[in-house]
N, C-alpha and C positions, 0 to 999 in steps of 0.2 A: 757417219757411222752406220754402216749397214745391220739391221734387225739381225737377232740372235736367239735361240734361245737354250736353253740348260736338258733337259730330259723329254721333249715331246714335239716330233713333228707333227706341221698341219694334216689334216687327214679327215673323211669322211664328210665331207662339207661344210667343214666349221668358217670357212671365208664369208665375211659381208658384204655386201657390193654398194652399198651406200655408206658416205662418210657421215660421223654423228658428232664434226668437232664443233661444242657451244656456239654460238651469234658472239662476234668479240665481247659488245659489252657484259652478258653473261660471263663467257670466260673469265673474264675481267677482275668479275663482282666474287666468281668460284673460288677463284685465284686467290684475292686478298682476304675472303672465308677461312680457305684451307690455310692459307699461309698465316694467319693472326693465327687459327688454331694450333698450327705446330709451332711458334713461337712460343704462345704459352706454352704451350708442351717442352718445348727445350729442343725442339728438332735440329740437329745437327748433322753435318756435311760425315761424310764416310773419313774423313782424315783426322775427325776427333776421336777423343778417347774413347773404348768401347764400354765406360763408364756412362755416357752422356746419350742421352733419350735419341731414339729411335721413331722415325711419323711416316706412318703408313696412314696413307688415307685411299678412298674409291666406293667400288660397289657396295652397296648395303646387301647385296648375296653372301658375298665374301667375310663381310663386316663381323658375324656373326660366329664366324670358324676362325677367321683371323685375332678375334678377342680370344677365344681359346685357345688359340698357340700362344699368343704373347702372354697370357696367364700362367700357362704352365712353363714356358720361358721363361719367365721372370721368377717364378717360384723357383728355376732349378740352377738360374743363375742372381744371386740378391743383388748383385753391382749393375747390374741390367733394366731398362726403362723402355719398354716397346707402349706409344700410343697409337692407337686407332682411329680413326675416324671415318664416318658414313661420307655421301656429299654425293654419290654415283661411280658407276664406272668415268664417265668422261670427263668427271672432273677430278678425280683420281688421275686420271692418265692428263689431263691438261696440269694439274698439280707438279705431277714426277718429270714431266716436261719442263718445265719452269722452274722446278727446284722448289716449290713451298713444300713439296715433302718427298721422303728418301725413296719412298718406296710406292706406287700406284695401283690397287687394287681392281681389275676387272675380268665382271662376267661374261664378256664378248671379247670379238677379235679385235688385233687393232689393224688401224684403215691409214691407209694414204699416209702423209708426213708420219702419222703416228709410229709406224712401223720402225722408223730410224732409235727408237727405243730399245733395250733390252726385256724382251719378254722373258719370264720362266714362270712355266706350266707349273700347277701345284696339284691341280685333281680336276677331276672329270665331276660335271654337275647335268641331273635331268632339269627341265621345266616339267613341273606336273601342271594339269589343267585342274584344279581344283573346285568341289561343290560341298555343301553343305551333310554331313552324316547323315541327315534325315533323308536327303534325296535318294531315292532307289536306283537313280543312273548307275551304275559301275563300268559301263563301257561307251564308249564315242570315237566315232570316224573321223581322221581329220580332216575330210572336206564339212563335216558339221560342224568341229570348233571354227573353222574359216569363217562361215557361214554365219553363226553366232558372232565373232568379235569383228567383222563385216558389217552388222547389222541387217544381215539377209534373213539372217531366224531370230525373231525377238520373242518368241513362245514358247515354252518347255513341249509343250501342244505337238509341235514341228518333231519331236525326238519322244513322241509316245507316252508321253506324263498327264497328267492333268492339267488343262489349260491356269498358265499365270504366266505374266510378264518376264522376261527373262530379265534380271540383275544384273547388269555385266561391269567387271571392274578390271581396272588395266595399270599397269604400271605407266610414269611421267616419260616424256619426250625426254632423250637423254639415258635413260636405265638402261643398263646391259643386259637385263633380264627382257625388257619391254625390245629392245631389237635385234636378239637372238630371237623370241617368241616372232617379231617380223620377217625373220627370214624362214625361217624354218617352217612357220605353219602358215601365214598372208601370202607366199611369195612376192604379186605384185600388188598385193591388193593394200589397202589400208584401214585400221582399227577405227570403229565407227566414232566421230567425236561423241557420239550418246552415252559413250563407257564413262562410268567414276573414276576419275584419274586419283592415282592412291599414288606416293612417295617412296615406299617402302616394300618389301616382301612382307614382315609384319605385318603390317596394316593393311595389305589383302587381305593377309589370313584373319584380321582383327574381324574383319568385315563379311566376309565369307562362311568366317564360325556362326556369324550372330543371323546371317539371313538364309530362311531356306528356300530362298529363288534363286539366288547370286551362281556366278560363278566366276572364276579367276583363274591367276596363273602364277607360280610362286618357284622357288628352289625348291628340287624336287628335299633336298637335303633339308629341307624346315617344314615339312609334313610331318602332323602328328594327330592327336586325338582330337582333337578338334576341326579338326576339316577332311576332306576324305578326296584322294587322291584317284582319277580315271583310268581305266586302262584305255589306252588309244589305237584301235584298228586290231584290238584282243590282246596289246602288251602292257602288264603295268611298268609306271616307273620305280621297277626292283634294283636294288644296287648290282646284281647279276645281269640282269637286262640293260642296263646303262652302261656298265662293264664291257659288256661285247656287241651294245650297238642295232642291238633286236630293237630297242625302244628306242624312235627316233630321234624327239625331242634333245638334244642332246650334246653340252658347249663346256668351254675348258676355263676352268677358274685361272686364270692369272695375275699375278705380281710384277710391274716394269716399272724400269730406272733408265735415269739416262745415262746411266755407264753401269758397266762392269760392279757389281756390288764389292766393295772391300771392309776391313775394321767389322765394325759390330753389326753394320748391314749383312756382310757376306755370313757374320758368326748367324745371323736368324735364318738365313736364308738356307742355310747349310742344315739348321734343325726341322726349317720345314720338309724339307724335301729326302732328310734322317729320313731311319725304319721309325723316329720315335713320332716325328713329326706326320710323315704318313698315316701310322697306326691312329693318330688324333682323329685325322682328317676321315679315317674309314669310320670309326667310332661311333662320329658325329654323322653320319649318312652320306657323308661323300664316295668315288672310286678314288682311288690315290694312283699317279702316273708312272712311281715303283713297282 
């Protein structure tokens, strides 16, 4: 089955050029995670009733906006059961490949076999480069975040602050977030092992609230008062700037199955990508592909 997808061709440089599918055993181990998850859950094939639960698993970008649509789904239909689950992009998409769950969340493209998937685009997502409110940064070039998550600049010192160690925190091998951030901003280079490797978008920002050396990188769409968001090379990440592409940082939230969605798969899919489901999706900080 040749790749597809619903509302949004590739464009702008969102391609990846290295493939990011799990070490088998991993796989493996993701596989029987997710798939015990949507058992309990009650995950079911598209040919049962559109009564019977629904298992979206993937990105923890995604994770966050996708609990919100299935909430407000489920509120607007009571016979309805949409579960969620974190675990990554790639194991999301090794999930939906395999059938432990209907639906595959990720914050990157997909690569290689993955491709024979049915993608649909759901909204447009920034990567912010995020620091601490104390920090007086507000602006950084992006051959200094290179540089920094490099490990070429390990001093605030290097970008005109008062000299202290720089904090650098990274999302895990695997994250859709962590290898969008590699293409886009490393090109070939690679994320220093010195970085704290964090699990989550979360728990960057847990981290980055609390220290004011740190710096990280997160969904530009989970910025809030607690951490404070860079403009890069004089753009912030504004939903107008991410919109039309001024800000570079810049990759498409997707949903893939390995076919065609139908039954109560096709009924969510159809609300995400509604005016109603859109309007969520802008609400909550996203661009919508409507």
């Amino acid at each position: 089955m040749s790749n597809s997808t619903y509302a949004l061709t590739k464009s702008q440089g969102f391609g990846l050029a290295k493939t990011s599918e799990p070490p088998r055993p991993v796989a493996a181990l993701l596989l029987f995670l997710l798939g015990a998850l949507c058992i309990i859950c009650g995950c079911s094939s598209a040919s049962e009733p559109v009564s019977r639960p629904l298992c979206l698993a993937g990105s923890t970008s995604v994770q966050p906006f996708a609990e919100k649509l299935a909430e407000i789904y489920m509120h607007r239909h009571p016979g309805a059961r949409v579960d969620v689950q974190g675990g990554g992009s790639s194991a999301g998409i090794y999930a939906a490949t395999h059938g432990a769950a209907d639906l595959g969340a990720s914050s990157r493209e997909l690569l290689g076999e993955e491709k024979k998937l049915v993608e649909i685009p759901i909204a447009y997502d920034g990567i912010a480069v995020i620091v601490h409110p104390s920090n007086p940064l507000t602006n950084i070039s992006l051959a200094d975040i290179r540089k920094i998550f490099s490990g070429q600049e390990t001093n605030w010192q290097a970008l005109g602050l008062p000299s202290h160690p720089i904090d650098l925190i990274t999302r895990e091998e695997g994250s859709g977030t962590r290898e969008a951030f590699e293409h886009l901003v490393m090109a070939k280079g690679e994320i220093t092992p010195a970085a704290l490797v964090q699990d989550s978008n979360g728990s960057v920002r847990e981290i980055v609230a609390g220290d004011p050396h740190s710096i990280g990188y997160i969904s530009a769409g989970l910025v809030d008062h607690r951490v404070k968001g860079l403009a890069i090379d004089g753009v912030l990440p504004t939903r107008d700037n991410i919109k039309n592409h001024t800000y570079k940082l810049v990759r498409r939230f997707l949903l893939v199955a390995r076919a065609a969605p139908t039954g109560s798969c096709q009924a969510f899919v159809d609300f995400v990508l509604g005016p109603d489901g859109q309007k969520i999706l802008e609400t909550e900080g996203l661009v919508g592909v409507k």
